[in-house]
Backbone bond lengths (Angstrom), bond angles and torsions (degrees), N, CA, C in turn:
res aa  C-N    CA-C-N  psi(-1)  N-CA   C-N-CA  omega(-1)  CA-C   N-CA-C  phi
1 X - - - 1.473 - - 1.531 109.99 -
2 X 1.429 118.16 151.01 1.459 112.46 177.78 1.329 116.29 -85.03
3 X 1.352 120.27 141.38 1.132 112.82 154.51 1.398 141.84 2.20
4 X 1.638 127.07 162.42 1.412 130.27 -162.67 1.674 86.94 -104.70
5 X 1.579 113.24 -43.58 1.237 111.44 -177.53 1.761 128.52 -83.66
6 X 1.523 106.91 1.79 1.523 116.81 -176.93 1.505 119.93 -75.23
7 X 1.363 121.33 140.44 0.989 112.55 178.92 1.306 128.48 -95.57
8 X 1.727 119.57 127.39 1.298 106.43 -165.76 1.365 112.16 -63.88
9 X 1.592 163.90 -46.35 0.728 170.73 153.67 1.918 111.03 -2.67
10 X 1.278 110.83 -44.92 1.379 114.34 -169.71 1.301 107.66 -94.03
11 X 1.418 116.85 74.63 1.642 127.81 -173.39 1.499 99.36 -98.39
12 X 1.649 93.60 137.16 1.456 107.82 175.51 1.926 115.39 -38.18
13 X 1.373 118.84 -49.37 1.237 101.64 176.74 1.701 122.46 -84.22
14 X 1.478 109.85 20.90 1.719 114.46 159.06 1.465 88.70 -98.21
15 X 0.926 157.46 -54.95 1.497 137.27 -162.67 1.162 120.75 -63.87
16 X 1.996 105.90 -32.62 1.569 92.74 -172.69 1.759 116.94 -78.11
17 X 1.656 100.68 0.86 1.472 105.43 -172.22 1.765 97.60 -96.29
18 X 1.393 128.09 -9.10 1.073 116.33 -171.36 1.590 101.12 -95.04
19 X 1.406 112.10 -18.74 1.413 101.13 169.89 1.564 125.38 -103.78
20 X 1.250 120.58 17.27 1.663 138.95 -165.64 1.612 75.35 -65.32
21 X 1.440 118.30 -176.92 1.583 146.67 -168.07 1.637 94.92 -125.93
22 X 1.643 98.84 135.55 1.550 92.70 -176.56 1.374 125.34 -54.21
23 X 1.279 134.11 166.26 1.376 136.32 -154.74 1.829 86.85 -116.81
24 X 1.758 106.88 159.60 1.052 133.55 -173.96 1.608 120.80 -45.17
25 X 1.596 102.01 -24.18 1.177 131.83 176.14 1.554 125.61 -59.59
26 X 1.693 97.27 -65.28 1.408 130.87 164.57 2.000 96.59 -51.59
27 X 0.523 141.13 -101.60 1.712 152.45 164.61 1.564 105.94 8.88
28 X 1.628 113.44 -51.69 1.312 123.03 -158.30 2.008 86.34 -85.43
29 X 1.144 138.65 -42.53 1.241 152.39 -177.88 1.811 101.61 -51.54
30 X 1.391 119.73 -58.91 1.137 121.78 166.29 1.352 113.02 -46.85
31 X 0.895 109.55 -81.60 1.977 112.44 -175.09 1.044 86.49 -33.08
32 X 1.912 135.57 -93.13 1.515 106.85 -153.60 1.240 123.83 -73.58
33 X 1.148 122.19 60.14 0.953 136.88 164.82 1.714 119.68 -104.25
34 X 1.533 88.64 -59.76 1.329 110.05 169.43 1.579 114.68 -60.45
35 X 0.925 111.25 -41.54 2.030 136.75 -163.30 1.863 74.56 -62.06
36 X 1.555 114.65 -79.44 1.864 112.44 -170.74 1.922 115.23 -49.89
37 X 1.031 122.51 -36.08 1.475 131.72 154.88 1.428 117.96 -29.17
38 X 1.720 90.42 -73.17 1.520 92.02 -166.14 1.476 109.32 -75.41
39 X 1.396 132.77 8.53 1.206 161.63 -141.44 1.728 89.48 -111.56
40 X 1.062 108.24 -96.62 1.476 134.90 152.96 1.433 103.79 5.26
41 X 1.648 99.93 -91.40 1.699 107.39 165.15 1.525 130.59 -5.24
42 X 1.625 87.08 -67.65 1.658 105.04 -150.74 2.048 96.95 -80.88
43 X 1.293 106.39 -47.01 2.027 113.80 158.50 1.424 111.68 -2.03
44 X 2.079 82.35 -70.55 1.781 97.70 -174.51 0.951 122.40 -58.65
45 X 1.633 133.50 -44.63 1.325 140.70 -155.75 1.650 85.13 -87.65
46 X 0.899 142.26 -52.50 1.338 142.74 171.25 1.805 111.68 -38.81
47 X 0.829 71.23 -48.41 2.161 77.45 168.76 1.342 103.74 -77.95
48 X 1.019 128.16 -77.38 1.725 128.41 -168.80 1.179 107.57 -42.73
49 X 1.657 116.11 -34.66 1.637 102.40 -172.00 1.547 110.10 -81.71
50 X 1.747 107.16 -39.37 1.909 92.31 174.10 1.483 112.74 -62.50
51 X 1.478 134.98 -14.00 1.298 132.76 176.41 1.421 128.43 -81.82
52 X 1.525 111.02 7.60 1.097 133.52 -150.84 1.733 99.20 -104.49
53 X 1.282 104.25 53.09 1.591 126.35 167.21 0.992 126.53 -105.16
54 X 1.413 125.99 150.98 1.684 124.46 164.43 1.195 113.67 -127.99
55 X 1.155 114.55 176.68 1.984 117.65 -166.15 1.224 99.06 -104.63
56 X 1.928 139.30 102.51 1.419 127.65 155.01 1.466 108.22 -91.58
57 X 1.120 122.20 162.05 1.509 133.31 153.59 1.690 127.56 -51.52
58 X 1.513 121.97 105.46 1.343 99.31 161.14 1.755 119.88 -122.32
59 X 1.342 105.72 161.27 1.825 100.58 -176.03 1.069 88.79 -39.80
60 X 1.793 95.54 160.28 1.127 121.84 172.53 1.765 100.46 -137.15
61 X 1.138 99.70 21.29 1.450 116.47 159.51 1.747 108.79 168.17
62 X 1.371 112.54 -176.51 1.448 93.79 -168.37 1.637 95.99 -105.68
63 X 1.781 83.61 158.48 1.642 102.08 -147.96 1.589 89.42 -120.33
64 X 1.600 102.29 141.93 1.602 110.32 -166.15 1.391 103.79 -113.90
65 X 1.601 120.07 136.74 1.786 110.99 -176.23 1.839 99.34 -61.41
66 X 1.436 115.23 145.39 0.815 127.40 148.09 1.685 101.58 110.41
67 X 1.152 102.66 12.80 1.750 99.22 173.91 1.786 109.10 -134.63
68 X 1.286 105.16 144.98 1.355 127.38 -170.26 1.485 108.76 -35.13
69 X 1.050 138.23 -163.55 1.481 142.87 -154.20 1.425 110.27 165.31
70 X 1.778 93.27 104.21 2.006 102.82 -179.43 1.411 115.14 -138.10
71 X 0.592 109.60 135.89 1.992 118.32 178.53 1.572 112.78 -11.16
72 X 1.174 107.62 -11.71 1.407 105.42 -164.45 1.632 89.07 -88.29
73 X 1.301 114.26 -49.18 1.681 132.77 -172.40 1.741 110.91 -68.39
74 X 1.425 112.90 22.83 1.437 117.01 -171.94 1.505 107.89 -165.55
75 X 1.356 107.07 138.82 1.482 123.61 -157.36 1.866 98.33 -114.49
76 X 0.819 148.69 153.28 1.738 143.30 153.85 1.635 104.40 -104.73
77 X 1.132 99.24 150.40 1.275 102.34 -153.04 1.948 101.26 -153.27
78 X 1.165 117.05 127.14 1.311 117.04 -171.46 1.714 121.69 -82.88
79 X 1.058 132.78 100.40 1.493 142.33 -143.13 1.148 92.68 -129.92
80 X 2.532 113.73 139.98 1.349 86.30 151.83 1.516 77.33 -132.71
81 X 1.742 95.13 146.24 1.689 114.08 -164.56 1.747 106.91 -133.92
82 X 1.711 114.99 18.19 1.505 96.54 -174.74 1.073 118.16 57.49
83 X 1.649 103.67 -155.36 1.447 125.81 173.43 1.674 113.12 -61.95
84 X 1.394 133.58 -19.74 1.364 139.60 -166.66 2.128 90.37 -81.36
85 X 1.456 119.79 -31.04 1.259 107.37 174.88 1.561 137.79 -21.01
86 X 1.602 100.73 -65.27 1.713 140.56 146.16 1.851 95.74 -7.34
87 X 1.089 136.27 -49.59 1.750 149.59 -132.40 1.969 84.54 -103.06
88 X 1.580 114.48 -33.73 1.574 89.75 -177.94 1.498 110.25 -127.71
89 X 1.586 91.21 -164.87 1.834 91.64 175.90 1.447 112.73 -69.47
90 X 2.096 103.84 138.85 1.557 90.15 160.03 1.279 122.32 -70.59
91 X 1.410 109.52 154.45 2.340 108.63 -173.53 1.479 82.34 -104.72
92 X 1.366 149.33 -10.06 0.900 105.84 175.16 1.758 114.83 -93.30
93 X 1.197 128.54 13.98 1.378 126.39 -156.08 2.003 86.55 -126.70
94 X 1.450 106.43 131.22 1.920 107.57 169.19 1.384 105.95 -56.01
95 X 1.253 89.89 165.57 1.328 115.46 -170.25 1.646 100.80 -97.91
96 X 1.696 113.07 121.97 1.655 100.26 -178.85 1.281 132.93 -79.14
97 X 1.331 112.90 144.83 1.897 103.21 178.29 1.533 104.22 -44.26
98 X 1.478 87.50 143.75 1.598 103.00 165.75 1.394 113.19 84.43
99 X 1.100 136.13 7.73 1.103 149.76 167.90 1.503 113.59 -58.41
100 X 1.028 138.81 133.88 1.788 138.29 167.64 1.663 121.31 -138.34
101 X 1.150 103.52 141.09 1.503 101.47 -171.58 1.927 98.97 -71.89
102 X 1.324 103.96 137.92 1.533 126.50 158.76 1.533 123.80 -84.81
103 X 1.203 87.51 -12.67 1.878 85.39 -168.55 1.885 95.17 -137.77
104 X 1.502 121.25 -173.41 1.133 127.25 153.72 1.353 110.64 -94.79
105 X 1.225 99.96 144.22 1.725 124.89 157.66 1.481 127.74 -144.69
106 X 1.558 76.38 117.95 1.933 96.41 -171.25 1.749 125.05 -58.94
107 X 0.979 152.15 145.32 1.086 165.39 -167.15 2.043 99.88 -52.67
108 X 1.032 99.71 105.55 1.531 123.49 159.15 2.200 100.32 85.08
109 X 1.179 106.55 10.23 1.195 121.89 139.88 1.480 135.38 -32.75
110 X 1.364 124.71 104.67 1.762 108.04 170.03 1.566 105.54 -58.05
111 X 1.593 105.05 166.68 1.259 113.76 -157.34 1.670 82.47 -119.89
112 X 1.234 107.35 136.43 1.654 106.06 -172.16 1.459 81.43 -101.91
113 X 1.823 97.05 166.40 1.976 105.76 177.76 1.875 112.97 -66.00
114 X 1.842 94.53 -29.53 1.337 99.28 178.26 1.529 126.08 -52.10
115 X 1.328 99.60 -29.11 1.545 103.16 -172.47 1.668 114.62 -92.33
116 X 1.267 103.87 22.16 1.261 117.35 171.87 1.769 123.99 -104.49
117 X 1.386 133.76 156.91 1.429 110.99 169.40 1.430 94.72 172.97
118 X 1.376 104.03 -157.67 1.630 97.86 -165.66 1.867 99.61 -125.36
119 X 1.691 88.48 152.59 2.098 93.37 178.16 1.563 110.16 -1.95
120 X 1.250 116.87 -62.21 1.654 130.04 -155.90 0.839 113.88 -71.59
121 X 1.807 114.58 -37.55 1.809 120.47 -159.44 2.027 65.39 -85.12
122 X 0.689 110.32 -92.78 1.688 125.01 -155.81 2.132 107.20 -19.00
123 X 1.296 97.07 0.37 1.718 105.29 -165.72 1.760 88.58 -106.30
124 X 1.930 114.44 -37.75 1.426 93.72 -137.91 1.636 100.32 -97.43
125 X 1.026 132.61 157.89 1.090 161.35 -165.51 1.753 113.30 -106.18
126 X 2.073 113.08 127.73 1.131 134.35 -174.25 1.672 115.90 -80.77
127 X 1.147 119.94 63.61 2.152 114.66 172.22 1.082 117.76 -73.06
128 X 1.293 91.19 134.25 2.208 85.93 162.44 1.307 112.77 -106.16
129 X 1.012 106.14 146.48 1.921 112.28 -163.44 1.616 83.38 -127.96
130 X 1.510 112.00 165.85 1.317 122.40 -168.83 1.681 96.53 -120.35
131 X 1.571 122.51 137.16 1.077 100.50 -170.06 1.835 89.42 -156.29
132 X 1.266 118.32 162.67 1.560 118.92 168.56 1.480 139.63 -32.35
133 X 1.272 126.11 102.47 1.282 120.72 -167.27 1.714 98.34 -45.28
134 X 0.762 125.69 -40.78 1.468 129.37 -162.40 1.508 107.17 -54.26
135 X 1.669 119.40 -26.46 1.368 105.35 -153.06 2.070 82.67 -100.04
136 X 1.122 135.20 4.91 1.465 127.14 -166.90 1.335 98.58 -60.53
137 X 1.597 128.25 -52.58 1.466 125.16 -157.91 1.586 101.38 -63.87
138 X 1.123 123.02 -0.28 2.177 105.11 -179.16 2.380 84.26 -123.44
139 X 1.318 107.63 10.84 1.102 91.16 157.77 1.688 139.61 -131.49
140 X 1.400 108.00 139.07 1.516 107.44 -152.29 1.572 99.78 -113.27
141 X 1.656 130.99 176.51 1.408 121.89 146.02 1.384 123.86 -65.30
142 X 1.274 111.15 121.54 1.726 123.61 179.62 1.498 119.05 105.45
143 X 1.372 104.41 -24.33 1.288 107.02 160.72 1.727 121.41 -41.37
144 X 1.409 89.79 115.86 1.783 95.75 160.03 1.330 112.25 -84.80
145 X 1.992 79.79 142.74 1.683 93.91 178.30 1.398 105.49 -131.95
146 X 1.787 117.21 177.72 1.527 117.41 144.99 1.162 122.86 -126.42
147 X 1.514 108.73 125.20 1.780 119.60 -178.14 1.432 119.11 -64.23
148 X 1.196 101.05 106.82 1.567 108.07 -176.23 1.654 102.29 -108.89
149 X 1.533 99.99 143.26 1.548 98.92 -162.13 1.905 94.18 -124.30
150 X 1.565 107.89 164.41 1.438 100.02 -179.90 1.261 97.15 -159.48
151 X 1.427 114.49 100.69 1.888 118.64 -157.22 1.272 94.26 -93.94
152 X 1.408 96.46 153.96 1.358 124.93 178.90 1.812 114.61 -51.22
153 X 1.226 108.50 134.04 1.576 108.92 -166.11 1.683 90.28 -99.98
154 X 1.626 109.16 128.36 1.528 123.18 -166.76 1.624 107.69 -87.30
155 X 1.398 119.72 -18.79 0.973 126.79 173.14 1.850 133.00 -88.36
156 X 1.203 107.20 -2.89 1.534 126.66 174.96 1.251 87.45 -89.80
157 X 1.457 87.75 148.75 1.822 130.74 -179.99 1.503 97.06 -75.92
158 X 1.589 115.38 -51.17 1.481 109.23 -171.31 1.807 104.12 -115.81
159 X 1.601 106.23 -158.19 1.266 102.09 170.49 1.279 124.62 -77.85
160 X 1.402 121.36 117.07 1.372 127.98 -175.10 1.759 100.70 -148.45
161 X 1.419 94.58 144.86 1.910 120.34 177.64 1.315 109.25 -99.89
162 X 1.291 111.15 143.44 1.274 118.20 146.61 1.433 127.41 -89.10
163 X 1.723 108.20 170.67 1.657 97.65 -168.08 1.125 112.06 -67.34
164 X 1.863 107.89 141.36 1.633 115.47 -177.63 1.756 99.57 -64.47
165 X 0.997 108.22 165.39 1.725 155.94 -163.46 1.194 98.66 -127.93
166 X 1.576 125.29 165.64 1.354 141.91 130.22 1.462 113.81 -97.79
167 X 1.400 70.09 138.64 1.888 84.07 -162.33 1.847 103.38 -111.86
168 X 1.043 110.02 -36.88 1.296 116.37 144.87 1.553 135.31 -171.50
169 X 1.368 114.20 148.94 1.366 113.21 -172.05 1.671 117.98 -87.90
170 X 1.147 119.72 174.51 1.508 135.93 -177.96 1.229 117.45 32.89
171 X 1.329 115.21 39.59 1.955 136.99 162.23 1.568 99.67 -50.81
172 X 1.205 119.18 131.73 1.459 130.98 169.64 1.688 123.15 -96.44
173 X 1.452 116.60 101.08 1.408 110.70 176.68 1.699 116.58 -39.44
174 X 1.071 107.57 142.14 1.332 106.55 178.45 1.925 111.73 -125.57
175 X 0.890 109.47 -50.85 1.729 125.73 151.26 1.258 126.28 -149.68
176 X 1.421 97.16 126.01 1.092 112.49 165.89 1.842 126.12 -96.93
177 X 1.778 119.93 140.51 1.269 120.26 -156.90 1.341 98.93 -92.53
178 X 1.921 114.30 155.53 1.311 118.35 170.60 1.706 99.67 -49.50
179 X 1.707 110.40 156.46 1.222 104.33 165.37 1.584 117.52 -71.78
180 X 1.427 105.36 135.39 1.779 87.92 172.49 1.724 96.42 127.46
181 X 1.285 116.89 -50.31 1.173 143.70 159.18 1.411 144.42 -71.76
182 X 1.304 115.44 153.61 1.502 114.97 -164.16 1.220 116.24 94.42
183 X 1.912 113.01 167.57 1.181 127.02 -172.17 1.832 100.56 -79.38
184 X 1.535 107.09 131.07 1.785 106.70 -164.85 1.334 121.54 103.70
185 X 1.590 108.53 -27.38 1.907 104.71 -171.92 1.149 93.41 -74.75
186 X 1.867 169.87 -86.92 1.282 137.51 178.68 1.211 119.54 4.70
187 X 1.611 116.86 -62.47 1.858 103.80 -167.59 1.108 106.18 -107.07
188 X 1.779 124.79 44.06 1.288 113.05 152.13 1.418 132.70 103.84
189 X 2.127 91.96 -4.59 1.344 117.37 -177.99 1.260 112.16 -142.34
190 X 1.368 110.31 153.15 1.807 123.66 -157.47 1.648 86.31 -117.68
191 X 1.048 119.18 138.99 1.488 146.15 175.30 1.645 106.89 -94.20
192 X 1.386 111.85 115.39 1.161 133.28 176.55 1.303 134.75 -122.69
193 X 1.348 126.62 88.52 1.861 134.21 172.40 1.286 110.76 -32.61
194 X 1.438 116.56 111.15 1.578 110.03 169.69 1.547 94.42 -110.08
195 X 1.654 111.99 179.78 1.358 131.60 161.31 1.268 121.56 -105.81
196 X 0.977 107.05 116.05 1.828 96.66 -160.37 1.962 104.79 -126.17
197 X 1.098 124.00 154.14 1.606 114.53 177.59 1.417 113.76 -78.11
198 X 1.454 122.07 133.29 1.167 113.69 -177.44 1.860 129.61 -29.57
199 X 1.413 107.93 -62.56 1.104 113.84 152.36 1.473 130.88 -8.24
200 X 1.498 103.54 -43.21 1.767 101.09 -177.50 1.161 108.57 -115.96
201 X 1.271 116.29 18.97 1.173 124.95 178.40 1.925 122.79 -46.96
202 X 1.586 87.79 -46.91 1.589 100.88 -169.89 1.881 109.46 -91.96
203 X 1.427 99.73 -2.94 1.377 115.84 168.16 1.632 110.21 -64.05
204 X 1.313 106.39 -68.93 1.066 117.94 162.56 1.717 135.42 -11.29
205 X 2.001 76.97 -88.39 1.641 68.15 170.80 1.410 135.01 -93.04
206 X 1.652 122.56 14.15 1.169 112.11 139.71 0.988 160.79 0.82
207 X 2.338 98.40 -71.63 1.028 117.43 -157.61 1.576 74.54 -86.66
208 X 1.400 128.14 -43.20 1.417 110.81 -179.82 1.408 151.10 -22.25
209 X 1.744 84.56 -47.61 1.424 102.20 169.61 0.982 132.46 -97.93
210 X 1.593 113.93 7.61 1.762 124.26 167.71 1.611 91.16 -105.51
211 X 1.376 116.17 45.04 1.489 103.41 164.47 1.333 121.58 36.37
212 X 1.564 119.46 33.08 1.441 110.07 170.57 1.423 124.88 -90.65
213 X 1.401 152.95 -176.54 1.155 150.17 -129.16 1.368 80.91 -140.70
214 X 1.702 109.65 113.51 1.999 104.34 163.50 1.578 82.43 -112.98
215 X 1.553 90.22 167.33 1.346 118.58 176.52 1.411 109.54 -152.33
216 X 1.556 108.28 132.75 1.469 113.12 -155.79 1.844 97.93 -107.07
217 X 1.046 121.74 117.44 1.656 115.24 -168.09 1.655 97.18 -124.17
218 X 1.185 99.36 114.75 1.765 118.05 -174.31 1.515 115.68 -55.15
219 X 1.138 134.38 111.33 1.469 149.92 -159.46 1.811 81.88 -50.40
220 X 1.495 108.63 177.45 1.389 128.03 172.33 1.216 98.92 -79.63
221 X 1.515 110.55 156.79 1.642 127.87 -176.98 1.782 102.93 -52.91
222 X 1.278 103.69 -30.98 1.488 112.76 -144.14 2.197 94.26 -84.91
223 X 1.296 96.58 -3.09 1.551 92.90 -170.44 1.681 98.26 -124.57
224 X 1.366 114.90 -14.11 1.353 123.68 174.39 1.772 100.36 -69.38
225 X 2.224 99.76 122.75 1.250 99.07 179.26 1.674 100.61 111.49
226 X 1.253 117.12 -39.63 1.884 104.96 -166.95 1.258 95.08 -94.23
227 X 1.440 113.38 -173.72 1.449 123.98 -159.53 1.739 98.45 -107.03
């Protein structure tokens, strides 16, 4: 007989069912469980990835170098470009006063950052002037310089200069050639892209074409970098 203190309730065949191993049932309940989860999961990533756009700028008609740039002249446009994003305008951020296109951009075109810049950049103009292999090693791209010119003296028997001038100041390297190379390295001269303001444009090549001697001498550290 059982006990005074046993409880009727806790009968050998309730225990052996409370410790049986889940049934085929229990098992099949898990999986779909998991099956709606991983379900769940995969939805989201499926959403996040078609949402996985950003807003660049494209014309909204075609855009000519050298004229201003306003909201009206730019469309936003939903793009997804990776790491190549970085390459244009953000659409979600305005466009700042004073801004001018540098380059062309054709009608419904993204607008790369390059083709952006200010009144001056958008005015100045790319020459190549021919100048001393010797001076390439102190010159880099972006380096500021000043074009100093030293024209041909009309009265010498042979080749002879007169004293250089500045012909103009705060010229912007634009490329510079391997040594050895370029249009000029045969006769002794390395071909060099400056940035120059329209304005001096025809200064420039002038002295070019009266065969005079420029020499490009790299601004001080302290002015290399400002506008």
């Amino acid at each position: 007989m059982p006990g005074a203190g046993a409880d009727p309730s806790a009968s050998p065949g309730r225990s052996a069912r409370r410790l049986q191993r889940p049934g085929w049932r229990d098992l099949r309940l898990v999986v779909g469980v998991l099956l709606v989860l991983l379900s769940v999961a995969g939805g989201t990533r499926l959403v996040m990835s078609l949402d996985d756009t950003i807003p660049v700028y494209a014309a909204a008609r075609d855009l000519l170098p050298g004229q201003p740039v306003t909201a009206e002249d730019l469309a936003a446009v939903q793009v997804r470009m990776g790491e190549q994003a970085e390459r244009y305008v953000d659409g979600a951020e305005p466009i700042a006063p004073g801004t001018y296109l540098v380059r062309g951009v054709g009608t419904g075109e993204l607008v790369p950052v390059a083709a952006l810049g200010t009144a001056r950049e958008a005015l100045d103009k790319t020459v190549t002037v021919p100048v001393d292999p010797s001076a390439l090693p102190g010159l880099t791209t972006g380096t500021l310089v000043d074009v100093w010119v030293s024209p041909r003296d009309p009265d010498a028997l042979g080749v002879s200069y007169l004293d250089p001038r500045l012909l103009l100041a705060g010229a912007v390297v634009d490329r510079v050639p391997q040594q050895g190379s370029g249009l000029g390295a045969g006769l002794g001269r390395a071909s060099v892209s400056v940035v120059v303001p329209a304005d001096r444009v025809g200064d420039v090549i002038g002295a070019v074409d009266q065969d005079a001697r420029l020499t490009l001498v790299p601004a001080p550290r302290s002015q290399q970098g400002t506008d």
